[in-house]
N, C-alpha and C positions, 0 to 999 in steps of 0.2 A: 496381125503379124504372125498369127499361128504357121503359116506357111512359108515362113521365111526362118528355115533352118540355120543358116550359117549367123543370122543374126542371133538367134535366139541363144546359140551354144556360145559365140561369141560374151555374150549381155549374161549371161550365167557364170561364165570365168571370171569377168572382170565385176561383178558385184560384190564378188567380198575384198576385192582389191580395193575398190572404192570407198567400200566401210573400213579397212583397215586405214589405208590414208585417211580418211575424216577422223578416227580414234588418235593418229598421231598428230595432225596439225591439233586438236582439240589437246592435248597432254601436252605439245611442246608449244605453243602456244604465247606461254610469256617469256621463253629463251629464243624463239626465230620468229619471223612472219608467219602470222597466222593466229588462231586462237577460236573462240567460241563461234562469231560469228560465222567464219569460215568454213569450221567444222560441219558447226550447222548445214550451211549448205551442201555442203558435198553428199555429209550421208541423206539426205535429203530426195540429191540427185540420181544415187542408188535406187534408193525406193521409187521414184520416175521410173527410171530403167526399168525396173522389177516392173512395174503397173505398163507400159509400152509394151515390155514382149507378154505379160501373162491377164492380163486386164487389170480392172480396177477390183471387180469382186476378191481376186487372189491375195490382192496387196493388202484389201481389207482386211481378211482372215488371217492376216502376219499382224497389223498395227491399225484396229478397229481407229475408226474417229471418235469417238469416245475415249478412248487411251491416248490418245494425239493431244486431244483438248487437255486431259492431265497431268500428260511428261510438260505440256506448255506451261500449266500451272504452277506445276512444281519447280520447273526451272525458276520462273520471278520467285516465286517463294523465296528460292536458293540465293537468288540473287540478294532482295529486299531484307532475306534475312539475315544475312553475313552483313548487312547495315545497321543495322537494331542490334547483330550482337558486339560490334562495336562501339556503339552508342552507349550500351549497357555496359558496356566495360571500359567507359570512361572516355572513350578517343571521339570524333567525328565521324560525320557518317560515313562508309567504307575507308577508314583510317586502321589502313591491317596492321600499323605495327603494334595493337595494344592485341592484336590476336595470339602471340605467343610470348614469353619472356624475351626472346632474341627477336629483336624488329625485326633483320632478317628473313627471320624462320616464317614471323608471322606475313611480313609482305609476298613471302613464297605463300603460303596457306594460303590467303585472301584472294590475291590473282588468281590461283588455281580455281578455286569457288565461285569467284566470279565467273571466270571463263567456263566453269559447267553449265552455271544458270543461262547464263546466256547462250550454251552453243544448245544445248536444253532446248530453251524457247524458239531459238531461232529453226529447229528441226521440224521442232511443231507444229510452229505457223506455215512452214514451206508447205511442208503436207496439208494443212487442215486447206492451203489454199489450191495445192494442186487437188484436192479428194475435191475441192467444188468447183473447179472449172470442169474437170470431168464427168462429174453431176450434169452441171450446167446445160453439157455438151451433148449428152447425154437425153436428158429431158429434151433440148428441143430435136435430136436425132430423131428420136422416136416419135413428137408430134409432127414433123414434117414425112414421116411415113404414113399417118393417118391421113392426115391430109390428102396426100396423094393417092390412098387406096378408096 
């Protein structure tokens, strides 16, 4: 797509358009439609974008797959661990209202946490699966040119 100008300045406007929407469904999340998973995908589909108009090498050198696999990790962490710290502080698992004095307060905290881990992991996995389909794709591109030469 290098040669497809109107695309590519196009897809460069609207990528931090598309991050900033995934930041707001992900924060608003448990007051409208929408939340972690959501999030997750959209910004997700940014980094798509980004990897369609500049390749895959570029996108790498923004969000290696090595850092992919560990925003994923961290996100369940986030997740699993706002259950344990509940558990520990006496209530059932992800039971937010023992998270702050004001149930309230805490079932606001908890949602929110939850929905990081999970918009978190859900980002992660998108990527670590779009980075190996274009592997994938990739690999055999290039044996089918051997082949042929």
């Amino acid at each position: 797509m290098k040669d497809q100008i109107v695309l590519r300045v196009v897809a460069r406007f609207l990528i931090p358009f598309i991050l900033l929407f995934g930041l707001y469904v992900q924060l608003h999340g448990e007051y409208s439609p929408g939340g972690g998973f959501q999030a997750g995908v959209i910004c997700a589909a940014a980094f798509f974008l980004f990897m369609l108009i500049n390749g895959r090498t570029a996108v790498q050198n923004v969000l290696p797959l090595a850092a992919a696999r560990w925003i994923g990790c961290l996100g369940v962490l986030l997740y699993g661990g706002v259950g344990v710290v509940t558990m520990a502080m006496g209530g059932n698992f992800l039971e937010y209202n023992v998270l702050q004095t004001n149930p309230v307060a805490g079932q606001q905290l908890g949602i929110l946490l939850i929905e990081l881990g999970v918009g978190l992991t859900v980002f992660a996995v998108m990527l670590i699966i779009i980075y190996s389909f274009v592997e994938r794709f990739e690999m055999q591109h290039s044996n089918g040119k051997n082949e042929r030469s």
